[in-house]
ZAFITOR-467545 format. One record per residue (C-alpha): residue number from 1; residue in one letter; x, y, z. Coordinates in nm, 2 decimals, decimal comma. Each point is the difference from the previous one (the first is absolute). Example, Ala and Ser with C-alpha at 12.3 -4.5 7.8 and 13.67 -1.06 7.14 Angstrom:
SITE:1:A:1,23:-0,45:0,78;
SITE:2:S:0,14:0,34:-0,07;
***
This chain:
SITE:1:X:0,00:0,00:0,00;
SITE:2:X:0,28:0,25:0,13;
SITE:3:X:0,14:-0,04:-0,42;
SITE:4:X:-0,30:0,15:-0,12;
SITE:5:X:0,01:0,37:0,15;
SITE:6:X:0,37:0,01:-0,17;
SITE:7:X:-0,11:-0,13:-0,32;
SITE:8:X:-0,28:0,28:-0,05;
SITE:9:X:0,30:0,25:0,13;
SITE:10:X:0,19:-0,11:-0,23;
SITE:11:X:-0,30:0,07:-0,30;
SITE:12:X:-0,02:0,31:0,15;
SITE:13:X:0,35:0,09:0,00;
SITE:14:X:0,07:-0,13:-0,35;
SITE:15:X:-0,31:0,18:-0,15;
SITE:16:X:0,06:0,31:0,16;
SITE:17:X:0,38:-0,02:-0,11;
SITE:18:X:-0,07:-0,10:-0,37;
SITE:19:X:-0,27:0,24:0,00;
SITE:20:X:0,19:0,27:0,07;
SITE:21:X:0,29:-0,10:-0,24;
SITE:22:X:-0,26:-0,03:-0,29;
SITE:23:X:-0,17:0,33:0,09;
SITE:24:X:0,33:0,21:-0,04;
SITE:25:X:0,05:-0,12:-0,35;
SITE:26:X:-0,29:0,21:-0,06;
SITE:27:X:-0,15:-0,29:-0,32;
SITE:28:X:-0,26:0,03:-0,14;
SITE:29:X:-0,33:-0,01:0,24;
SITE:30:X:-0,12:-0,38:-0,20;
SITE:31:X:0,35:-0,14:0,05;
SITE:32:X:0,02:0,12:0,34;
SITE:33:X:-0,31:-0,19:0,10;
SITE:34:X:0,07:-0,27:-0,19;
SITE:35:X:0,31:-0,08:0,19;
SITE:36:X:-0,11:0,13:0,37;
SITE:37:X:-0,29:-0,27:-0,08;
SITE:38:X:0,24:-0,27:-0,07;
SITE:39:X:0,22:0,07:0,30;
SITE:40:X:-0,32:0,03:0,25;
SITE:41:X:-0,14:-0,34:-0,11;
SITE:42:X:0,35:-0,20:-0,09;
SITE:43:X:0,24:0,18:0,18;
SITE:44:X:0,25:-0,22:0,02;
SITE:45:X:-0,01:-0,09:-0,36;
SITE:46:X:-0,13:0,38:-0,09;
SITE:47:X:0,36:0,12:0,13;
SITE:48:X:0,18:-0,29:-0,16;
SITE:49:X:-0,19:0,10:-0,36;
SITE:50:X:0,05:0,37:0,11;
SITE:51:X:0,39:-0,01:-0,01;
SITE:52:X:0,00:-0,22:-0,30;
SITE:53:X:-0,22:0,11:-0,25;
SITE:54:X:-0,16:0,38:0,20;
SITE:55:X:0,30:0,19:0,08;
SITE:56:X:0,19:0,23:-0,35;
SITE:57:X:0,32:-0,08:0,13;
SITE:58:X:0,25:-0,04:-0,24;
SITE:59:X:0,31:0,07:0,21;
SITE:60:X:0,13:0,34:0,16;
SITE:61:X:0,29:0,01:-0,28;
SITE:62:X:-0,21:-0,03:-0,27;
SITE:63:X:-0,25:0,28:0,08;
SITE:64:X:0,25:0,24:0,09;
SITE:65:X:0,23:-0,04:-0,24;
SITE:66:X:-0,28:-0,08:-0,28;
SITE:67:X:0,03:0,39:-0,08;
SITE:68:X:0,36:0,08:0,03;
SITE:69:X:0,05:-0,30:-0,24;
SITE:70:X:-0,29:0,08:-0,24;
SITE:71:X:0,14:0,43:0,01;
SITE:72:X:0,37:-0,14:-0,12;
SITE:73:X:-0,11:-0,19:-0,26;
SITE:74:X:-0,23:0,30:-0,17;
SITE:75:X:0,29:0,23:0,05;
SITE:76:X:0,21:-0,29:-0,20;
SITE:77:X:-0,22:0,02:-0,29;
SITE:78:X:-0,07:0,34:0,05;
SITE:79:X:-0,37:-0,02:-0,01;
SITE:80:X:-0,12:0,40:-0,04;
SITE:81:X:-0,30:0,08:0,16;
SITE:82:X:0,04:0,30:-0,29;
SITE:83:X:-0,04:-0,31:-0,24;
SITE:84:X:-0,40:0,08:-0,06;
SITE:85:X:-0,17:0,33:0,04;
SITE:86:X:-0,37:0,05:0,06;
SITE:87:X:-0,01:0,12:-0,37;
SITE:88:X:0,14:-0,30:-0,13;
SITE:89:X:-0,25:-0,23:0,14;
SITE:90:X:-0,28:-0,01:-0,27;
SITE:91:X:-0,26:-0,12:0,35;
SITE:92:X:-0,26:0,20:0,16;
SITE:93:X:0,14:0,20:0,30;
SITE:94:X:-0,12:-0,23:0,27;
SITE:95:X:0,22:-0,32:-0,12;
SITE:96:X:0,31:0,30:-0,04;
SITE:97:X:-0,02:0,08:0,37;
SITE:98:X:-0,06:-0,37:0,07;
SITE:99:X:0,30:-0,04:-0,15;
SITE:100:X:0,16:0,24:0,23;
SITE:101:X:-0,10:-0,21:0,30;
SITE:102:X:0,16:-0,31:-0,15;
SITE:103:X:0,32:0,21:-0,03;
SITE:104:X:-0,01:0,12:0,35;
SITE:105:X:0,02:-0,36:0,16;
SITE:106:X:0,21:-0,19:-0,25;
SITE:107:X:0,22:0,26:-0,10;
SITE:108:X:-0,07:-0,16:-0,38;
SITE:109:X:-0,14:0,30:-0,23;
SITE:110:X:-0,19:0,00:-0,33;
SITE:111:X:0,21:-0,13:-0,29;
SITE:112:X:0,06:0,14:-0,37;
SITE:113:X:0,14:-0,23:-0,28;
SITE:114:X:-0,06:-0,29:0,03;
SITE:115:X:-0,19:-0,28:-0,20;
SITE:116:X:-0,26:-0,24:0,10;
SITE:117:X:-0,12:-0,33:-0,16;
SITE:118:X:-0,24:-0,17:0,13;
SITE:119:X:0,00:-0,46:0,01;
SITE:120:X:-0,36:-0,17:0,06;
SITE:121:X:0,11:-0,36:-0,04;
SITE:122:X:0,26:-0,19:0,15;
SITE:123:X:0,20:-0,15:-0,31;
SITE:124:X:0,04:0,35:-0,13;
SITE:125:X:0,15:0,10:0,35;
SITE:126:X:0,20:-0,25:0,04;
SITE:127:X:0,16:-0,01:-0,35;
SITE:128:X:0,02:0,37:0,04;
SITE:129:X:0,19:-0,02:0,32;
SITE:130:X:0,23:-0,30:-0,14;
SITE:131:X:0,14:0,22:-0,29;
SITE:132:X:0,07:0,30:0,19;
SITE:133:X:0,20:-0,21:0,26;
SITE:134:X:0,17:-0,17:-0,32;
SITE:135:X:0,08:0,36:-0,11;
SITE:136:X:0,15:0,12:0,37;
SITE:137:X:0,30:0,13:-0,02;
SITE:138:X:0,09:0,10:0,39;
SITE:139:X:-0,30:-0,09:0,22;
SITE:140:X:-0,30:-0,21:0,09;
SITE:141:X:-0,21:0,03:0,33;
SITE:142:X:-0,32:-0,19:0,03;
SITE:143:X:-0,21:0,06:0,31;
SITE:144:X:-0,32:-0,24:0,03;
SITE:145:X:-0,24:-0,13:0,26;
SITE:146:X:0,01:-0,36:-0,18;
SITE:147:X:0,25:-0,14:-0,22;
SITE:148:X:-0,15:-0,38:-0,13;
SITE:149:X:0,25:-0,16:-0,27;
SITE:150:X:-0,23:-0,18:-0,21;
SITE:151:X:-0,10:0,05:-0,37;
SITE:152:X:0,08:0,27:-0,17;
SITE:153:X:0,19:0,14:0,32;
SITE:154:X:0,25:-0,24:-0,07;
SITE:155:X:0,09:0,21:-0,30;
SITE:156:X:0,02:0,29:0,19;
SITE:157:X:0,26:-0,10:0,29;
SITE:158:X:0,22:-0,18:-0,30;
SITE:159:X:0,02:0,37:-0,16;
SITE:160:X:0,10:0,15:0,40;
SITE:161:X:0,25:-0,30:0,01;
SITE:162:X:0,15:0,10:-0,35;
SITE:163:X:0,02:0,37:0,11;
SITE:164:X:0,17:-0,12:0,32;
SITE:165:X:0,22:-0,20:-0,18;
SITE:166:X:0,12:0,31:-0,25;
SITE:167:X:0,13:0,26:0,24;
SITE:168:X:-0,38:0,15:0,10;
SITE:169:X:-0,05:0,06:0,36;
SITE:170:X:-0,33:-0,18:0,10;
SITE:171:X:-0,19:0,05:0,32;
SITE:172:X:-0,33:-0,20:0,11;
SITE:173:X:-0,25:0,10:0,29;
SITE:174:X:-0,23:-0,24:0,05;
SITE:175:X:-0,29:-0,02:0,30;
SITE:176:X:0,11:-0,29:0,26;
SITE:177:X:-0,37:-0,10:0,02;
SITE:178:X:-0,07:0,03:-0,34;
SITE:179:X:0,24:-0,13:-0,15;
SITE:180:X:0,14:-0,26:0,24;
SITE:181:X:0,00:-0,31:-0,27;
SITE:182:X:0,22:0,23:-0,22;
SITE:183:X:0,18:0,11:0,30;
SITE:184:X:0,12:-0,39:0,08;
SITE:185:X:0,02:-0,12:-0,38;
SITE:186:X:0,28:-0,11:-0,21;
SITE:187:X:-0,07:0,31:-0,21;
SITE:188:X:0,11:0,22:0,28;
SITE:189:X:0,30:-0,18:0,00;
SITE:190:X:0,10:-0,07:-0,34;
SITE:191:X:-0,10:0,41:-0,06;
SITE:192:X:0,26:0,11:0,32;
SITE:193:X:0,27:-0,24:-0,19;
SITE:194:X:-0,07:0,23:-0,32;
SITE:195:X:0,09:0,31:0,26;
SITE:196:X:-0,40:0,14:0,08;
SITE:197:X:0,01:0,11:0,30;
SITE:198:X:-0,34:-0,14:0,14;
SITE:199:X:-0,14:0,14:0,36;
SITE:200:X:-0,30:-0,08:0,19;
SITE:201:X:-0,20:0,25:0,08;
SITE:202:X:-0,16:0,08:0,34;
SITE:203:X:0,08:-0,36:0,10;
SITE:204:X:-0,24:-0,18:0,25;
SITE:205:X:0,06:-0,20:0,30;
SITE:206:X:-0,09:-0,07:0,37;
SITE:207:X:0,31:0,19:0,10;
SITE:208:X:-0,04:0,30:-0,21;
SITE:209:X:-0,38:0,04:0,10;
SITE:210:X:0,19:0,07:0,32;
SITE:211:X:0,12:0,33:-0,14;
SITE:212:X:-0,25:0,07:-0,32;
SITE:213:X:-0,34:-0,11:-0,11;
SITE:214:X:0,00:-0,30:-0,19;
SITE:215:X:-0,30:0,04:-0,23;
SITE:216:X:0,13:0,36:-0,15;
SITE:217:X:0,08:-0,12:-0,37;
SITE:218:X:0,20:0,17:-0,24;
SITE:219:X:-0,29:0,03:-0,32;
SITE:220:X:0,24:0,17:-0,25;
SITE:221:X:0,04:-0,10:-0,33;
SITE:222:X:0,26:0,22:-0,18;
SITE:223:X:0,32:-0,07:-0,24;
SITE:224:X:0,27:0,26:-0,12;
SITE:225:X:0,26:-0,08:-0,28;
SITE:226:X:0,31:0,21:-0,04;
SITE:227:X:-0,19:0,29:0,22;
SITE:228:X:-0,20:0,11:-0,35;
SITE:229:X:-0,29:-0,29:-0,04;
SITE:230:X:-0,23:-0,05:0,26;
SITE:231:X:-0,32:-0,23:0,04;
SITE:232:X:-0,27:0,02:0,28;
SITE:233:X:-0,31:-0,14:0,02;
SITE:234:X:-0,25:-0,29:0,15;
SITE:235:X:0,20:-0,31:-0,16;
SITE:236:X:0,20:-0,24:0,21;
SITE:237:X:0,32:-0,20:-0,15;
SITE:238:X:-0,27:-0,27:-0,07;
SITE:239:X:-0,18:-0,19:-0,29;
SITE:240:X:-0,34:0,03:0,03;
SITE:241:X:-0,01:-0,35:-0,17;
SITE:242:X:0,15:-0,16:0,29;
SITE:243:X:-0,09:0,24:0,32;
SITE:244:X:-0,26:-0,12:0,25;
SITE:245:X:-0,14:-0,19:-0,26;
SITE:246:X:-0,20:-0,20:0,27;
SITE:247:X:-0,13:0,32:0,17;
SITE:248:X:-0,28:-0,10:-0,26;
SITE:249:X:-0,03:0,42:-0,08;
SITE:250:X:0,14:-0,04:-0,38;
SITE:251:X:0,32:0,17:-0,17;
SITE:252:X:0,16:0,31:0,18;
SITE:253:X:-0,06:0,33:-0,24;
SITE:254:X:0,24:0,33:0,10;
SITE:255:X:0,13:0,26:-0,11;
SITE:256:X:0,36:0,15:-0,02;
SITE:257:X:0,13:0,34:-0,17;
SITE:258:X:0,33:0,02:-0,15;
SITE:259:X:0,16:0,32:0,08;
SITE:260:X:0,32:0,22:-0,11;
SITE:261:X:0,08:0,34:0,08;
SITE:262:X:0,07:0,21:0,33;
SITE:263:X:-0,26:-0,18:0,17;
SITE:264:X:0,26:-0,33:0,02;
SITE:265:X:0,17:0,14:0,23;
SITE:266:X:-0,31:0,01:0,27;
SITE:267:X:0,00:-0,33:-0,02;
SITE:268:X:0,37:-0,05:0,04;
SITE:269:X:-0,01:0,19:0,33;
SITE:270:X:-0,28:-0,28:0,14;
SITE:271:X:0,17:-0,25:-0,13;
SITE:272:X:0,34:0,10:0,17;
SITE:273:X:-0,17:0,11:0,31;
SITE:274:X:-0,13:-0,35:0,04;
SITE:275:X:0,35:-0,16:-0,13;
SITE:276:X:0,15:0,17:0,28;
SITE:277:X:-0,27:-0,09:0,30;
SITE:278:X:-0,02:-0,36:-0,12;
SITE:279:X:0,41:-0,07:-0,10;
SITE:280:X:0,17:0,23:0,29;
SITE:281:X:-0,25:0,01:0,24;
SITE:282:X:-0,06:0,39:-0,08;
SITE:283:X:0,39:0,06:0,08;
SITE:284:X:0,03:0,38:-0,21;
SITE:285:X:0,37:-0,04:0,00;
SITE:286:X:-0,07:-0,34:-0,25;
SITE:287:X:-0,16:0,21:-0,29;
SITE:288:X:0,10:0,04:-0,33;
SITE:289:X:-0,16:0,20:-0,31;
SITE:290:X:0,03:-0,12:-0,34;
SITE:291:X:-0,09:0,35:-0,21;
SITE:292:X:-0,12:0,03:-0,31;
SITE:293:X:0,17:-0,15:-0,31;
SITE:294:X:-0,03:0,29:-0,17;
SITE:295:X:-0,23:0,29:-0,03;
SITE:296:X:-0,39:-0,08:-0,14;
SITE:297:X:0,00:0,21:-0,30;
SITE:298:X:-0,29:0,25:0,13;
SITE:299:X:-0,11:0,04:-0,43;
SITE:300:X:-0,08:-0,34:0,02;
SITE:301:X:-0,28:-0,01:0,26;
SITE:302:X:-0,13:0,38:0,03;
SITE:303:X:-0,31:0,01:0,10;
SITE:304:X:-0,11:-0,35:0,02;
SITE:305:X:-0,11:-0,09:0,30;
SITE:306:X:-0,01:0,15:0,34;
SITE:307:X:0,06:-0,24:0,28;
SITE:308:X:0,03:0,01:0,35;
SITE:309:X:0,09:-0,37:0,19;
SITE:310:X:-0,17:0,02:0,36;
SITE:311:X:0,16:-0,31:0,23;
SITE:312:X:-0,17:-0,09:0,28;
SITE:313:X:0,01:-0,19:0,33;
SITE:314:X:0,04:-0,04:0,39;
SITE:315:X:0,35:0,14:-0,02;
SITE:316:X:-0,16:0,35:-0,12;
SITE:317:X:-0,14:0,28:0,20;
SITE:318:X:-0,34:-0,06:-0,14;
SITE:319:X:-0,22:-0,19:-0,14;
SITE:320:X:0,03:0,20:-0,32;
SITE:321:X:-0,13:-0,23:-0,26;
SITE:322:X:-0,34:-0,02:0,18;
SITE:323:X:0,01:0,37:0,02;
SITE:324:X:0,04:0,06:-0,36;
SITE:325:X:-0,24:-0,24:-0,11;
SITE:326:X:-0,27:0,12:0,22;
SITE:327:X:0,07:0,33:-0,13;
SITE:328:X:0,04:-0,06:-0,35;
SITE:329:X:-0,38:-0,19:0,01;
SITE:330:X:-0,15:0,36:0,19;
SITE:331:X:0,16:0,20:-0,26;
SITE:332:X:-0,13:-0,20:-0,23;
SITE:333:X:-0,27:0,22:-0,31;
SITE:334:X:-0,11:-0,27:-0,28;
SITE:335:X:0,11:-0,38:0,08;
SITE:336:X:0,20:-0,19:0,25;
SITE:337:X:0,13:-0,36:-0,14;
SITE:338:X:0,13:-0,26:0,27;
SITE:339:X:0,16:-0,30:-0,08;
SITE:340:X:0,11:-0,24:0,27;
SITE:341:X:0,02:-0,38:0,09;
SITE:342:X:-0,09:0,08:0,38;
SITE:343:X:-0,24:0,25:0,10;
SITE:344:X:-0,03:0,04:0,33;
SITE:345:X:-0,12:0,35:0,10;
SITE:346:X:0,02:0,18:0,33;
SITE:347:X:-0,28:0,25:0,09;
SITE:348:X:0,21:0,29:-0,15;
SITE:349:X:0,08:-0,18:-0,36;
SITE:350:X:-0,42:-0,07:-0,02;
SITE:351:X:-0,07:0,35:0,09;
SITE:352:X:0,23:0,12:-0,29;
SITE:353:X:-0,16:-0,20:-0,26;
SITE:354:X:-0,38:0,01:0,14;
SITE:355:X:0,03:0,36:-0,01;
SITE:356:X:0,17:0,02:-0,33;
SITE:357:X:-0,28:-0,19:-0,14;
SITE:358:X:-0,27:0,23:0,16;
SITE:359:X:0,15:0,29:-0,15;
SITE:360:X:-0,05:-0,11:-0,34;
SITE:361:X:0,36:-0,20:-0,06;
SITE:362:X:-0,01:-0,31:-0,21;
SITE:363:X:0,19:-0,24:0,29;
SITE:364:X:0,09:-0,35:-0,14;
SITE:365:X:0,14:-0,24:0,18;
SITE:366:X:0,18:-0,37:-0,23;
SITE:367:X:0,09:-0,29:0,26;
SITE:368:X:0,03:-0,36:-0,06;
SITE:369:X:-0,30:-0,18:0,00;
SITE:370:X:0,24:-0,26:0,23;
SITE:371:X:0,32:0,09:0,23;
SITE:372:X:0,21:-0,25:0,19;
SITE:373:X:-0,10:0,13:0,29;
SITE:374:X:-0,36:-0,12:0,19;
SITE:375:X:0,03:0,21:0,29;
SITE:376:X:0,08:0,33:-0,24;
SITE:377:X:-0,27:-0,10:-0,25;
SITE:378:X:-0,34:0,02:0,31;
SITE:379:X:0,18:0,30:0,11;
SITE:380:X:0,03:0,19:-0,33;
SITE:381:X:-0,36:-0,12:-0,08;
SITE:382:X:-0,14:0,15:0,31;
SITE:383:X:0,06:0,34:-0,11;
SITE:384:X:-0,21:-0,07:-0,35;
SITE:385:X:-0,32:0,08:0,13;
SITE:386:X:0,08:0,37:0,10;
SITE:387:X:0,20:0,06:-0,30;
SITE:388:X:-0,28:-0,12:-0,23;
SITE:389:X:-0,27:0,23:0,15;
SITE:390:X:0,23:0,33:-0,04;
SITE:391:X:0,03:-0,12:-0,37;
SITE:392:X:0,36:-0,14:-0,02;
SITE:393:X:0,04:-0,20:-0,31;
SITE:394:X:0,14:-0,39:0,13;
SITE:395:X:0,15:-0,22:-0,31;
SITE:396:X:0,10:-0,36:0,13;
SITE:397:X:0,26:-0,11:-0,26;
SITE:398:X:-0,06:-0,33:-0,11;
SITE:399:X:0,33:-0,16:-0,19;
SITE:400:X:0,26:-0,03:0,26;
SITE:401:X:0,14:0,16:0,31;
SITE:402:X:0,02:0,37:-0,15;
SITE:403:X:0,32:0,11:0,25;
SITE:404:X:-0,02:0,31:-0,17;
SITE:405:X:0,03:0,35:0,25;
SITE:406:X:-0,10:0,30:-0,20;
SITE:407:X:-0,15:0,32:0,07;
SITE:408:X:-0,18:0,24:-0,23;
SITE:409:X:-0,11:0,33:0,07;
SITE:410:X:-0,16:0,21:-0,25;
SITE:411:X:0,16:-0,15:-0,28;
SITE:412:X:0,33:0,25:0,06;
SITE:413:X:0,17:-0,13:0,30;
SITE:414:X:0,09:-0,39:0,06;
SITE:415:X:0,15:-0,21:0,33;
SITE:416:X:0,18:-0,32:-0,10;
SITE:417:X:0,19:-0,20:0,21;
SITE:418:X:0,00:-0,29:0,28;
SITE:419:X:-0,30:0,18:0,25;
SITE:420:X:-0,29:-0,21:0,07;
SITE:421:X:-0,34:0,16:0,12;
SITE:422:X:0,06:-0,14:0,37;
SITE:423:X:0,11:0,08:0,32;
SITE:424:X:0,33:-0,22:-0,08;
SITE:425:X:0,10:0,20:-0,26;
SITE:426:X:-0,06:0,32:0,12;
SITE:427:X:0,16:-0,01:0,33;
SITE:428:X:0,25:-0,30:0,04;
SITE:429:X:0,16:-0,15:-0,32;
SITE:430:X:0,28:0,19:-0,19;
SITE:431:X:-0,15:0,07:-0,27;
SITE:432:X:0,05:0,24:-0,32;
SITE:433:X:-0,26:0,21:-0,24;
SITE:434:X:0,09:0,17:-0,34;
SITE:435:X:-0,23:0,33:-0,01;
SITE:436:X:-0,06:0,11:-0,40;
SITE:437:X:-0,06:0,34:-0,07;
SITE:438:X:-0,10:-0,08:-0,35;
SITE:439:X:-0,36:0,00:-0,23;
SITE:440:X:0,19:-0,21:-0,25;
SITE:441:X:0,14:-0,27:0,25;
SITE:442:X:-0,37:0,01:0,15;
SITE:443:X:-0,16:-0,09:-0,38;
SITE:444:X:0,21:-0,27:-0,01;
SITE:445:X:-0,05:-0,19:0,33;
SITE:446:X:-0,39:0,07:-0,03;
SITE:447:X:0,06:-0,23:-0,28;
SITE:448:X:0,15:-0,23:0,20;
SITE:449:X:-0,27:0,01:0,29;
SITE:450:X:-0,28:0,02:-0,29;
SITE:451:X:0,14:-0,36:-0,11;
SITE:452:X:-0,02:-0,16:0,35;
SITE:453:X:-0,38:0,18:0,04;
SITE:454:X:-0,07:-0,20:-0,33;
SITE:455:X:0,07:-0,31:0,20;
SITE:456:X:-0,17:0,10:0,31;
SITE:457:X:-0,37:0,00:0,12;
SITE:458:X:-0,15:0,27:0,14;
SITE:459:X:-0,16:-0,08:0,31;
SITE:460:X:-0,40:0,03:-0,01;
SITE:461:X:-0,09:0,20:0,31;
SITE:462:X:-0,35:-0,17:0,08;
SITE:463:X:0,20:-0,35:-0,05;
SITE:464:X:0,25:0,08:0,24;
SITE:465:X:-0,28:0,09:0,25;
SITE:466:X:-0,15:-0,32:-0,06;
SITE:467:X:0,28:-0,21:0,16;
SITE:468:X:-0,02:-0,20:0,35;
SITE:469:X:-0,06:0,13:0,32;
SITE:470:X:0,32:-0,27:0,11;
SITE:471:X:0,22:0,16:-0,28;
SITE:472:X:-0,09:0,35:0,12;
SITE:473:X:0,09:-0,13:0,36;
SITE:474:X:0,35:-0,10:-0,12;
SITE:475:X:0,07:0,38:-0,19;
SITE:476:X:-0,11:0,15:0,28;
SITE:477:X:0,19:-0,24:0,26;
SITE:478:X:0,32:0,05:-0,23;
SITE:479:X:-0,03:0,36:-0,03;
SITE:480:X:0,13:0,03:0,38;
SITE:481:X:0,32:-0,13:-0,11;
SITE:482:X:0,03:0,23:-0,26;
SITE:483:X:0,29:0,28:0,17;
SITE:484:X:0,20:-0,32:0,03;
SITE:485:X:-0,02:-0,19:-0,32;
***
């Protein structure tokens, strides 16, 4: 009997404690009571979840030296926040002081001269990729959430070998958790004999859980060869022949853009900021630049394309990417365009688009019609019914996993990148978005989301009302986990 006092003491003190701990990160008021819920009912196992999977931390080092790092690096390639002016920047003034904001937190500015191509299928991509790594002269970094060797990928890591092989300095980042089979294959080691210098990035463990969260995923999917071609985009190092095929949710489609110019140098500065957390540890004194082989001829690529790279993650200030795209959907005037293979919104993200579609804004949302994921499926479902009555426009595409992350807004400005509509994505993975300021650019990837609409069905609003009380019951149940998936 005498155990029992002590044991609701304990509660007490480890909800009070935890509580208080939670309350100080100041999250957002859903996640807040999502996790002081979980502690007060499991608290053993709430705190246990808490320090794993609840807590940002991604190590002291890394988030105060994540700026130093990143400011040395723009210096190197001297990226000029006189690059763009406001006149340059054929956008309506609210997406030019948007801009602005981006430039405040990241320190990475508007871009003249550059050129922009975009890839909607994966053979193209990866054929594209293999000849300009066959072409490299000095350098090849690849940074990807998940790196699979089979098919046509096979191809692909032959043509990194080769480059190794020839003189060219090759880098890998790939995500421990996603790409863990890569990570322990004979590829890694047959590709490190060539000279590729592979790392794992934000490596898991029970140990290091100790000191970071374990669940924090780096999301990016970037490559840079000889510091003048860049690619970003939604496509992993896989082919969608061979990937998850018994997820039983088809093919993978994404998109990746080919990029030269000024703007290759943004991405260099992620890629080396990450290099230098996930080699060294975040040691400064271990950095190294590799500048420019030569000047981009400026003739070449005037007035192209203005673009603006906006990275995101725990290790920044802000939440920025959420910020912009919340902002970009109120400043919204004619159409808002969202394609995503996981939607799930916070209260904020459904007020942007709900009131976008009141106001007279043609809001259309393409998701897969089936994602590998159950749990994120009920919980992306659950906001339907709200969406549907403000008039938002749902498409459910119907030939594959569409992977794609794309955002239109008024047919002038686009955001392309790695970002999913969720909670993840928005406040704990690293994760990277290319921001367009261009009407041509815009033309051409409403082609592209016009294609997978083609494919898609739009869902029936009366229908969707129509289904089980028991289904309803599992949206709704799912929907409380929805800050944390």
């Amino acid at each position: 009997m005498a155990s029992v006092p002590i044991t609701v003491l304990a509660h007490i003190i480890i909800i009070l404690v935890m509580g208080v701990r939670i309350l100080f990160r100041r999250l957002a008021v859903n996640t807040t009571l999502a996790w002081l819920i979980i502690i007060a009912t499991l608290p053993a196992i709430g705190v246990a979840i808490y320090f794993l999977f609840g807590d940002h931390r991604l190590g002291r080092k890394r988030l105060k030296l994540g700026a130093k790092i990143r400011n040395y690096y723009q210096n190197a390639y001297e990226i000029s926040e006189d690059d763009v002016s406001k006149s340059d920047m054929v956008v309506s003034p609210f997406f030019e002081d948007l801009s602005q904001v981006v430039s405040l937190e990241t320190g990475f500015h508007p871009s003249m001269g550059n050129k922009i191509r975009l890839f909607d299928e994966a053979g193209h991509i990866i054929r594209s990729l293999i000849e300009d790594i066959d072409n490299a002269q000095e350098t090849c970094f690849l940074e990807f959430f998940i790196i699979k060797v089979q098919g046509r990928v096979v191809g692909l890591m032959e043509s990194i070998e080769r480059a190794a092989l020839r003189g060219v300095e090759c880098r890998i980042l790939a995500d421990d958790f996603g790409s863990r089979t890569f990570l322990k294959s004979e590829w890694r080691e047959r590709l490190e004999r060539a000279g590729v210098d592979i790392e794992c990035s934000l490596a898991v463990g029970i140990v290091k859980s100790f000191s970071k969260r374990t669940d924090l995923r780096n999301h990016r999917k970037i490559a840079i060869i000889d510091q003048s071609i860049g690619y970003i985009g939604s496509y992993n190092l896989v082919d969608p022949v061979n990937f998850k095929q018994d997820c039983d949710v088809g093919q993978w489609v994404d998109i990746m853009v080919r990029l030269e110019g000024h703007i290759v140098s943004s991405l260099a500065v992620v890629f080396n900021t990450d290099y230098i957390f996930d080699k060294f540890g975040g040691d400064f004194s271990k950095k190294s630049v590799n500048q420019l082989p030569s000047e981009v001829p400026a003739q070449e690529f005037a007035r192209d394309a203005v673009l603006q790279l906006i990275p995101s993650g725990p290790e920044m200030k802000t939440s920025l990417i959420y910020e912009v795209i919340v902002a970009a959907l109120f400043g919204a005037r004619e159409t808002i365009t969202i394609v995503t293979p996981y939607f799930v919104p916070d209260e904020g993200l459904i007020l942007a688009l709900t009131n976008a579609a009141k106001r007279g804004i043609q809001v259309t949302l393409v998701l897969p019609r089936k994602i590998d994921s159950t749990l994120a499926a009920f919980a992306s479902e659950s906001a339907f019914d709200v969406l549907l009555d403000a008039g938002v426009i749902i498409h459910r595409y119907q030939s594959g996993m569409l992977h794609t992350k794309a955002i239109l807004i008024d047919d002038e400005v686009s955001f392309i990148g790695t970002v999913n509509m969720d909670m993840r994505s928005f406040h704990l993975n690293l994760e990277v978005t290319l921001a367009v300021y261009d009407k041509a650019f815009s033309k051409r990837l409403n082609a592209t989301v016009n294609n997978y609409i083609a494919r898609a069905e739009c869902l029936d609003h009366d229908r969707w009302k129509q289904r089980s009380p028991i289904r309803q019951f599992k949206e709704n149940l799912l929907r409380l986990a929805a800050p944390l998936l």
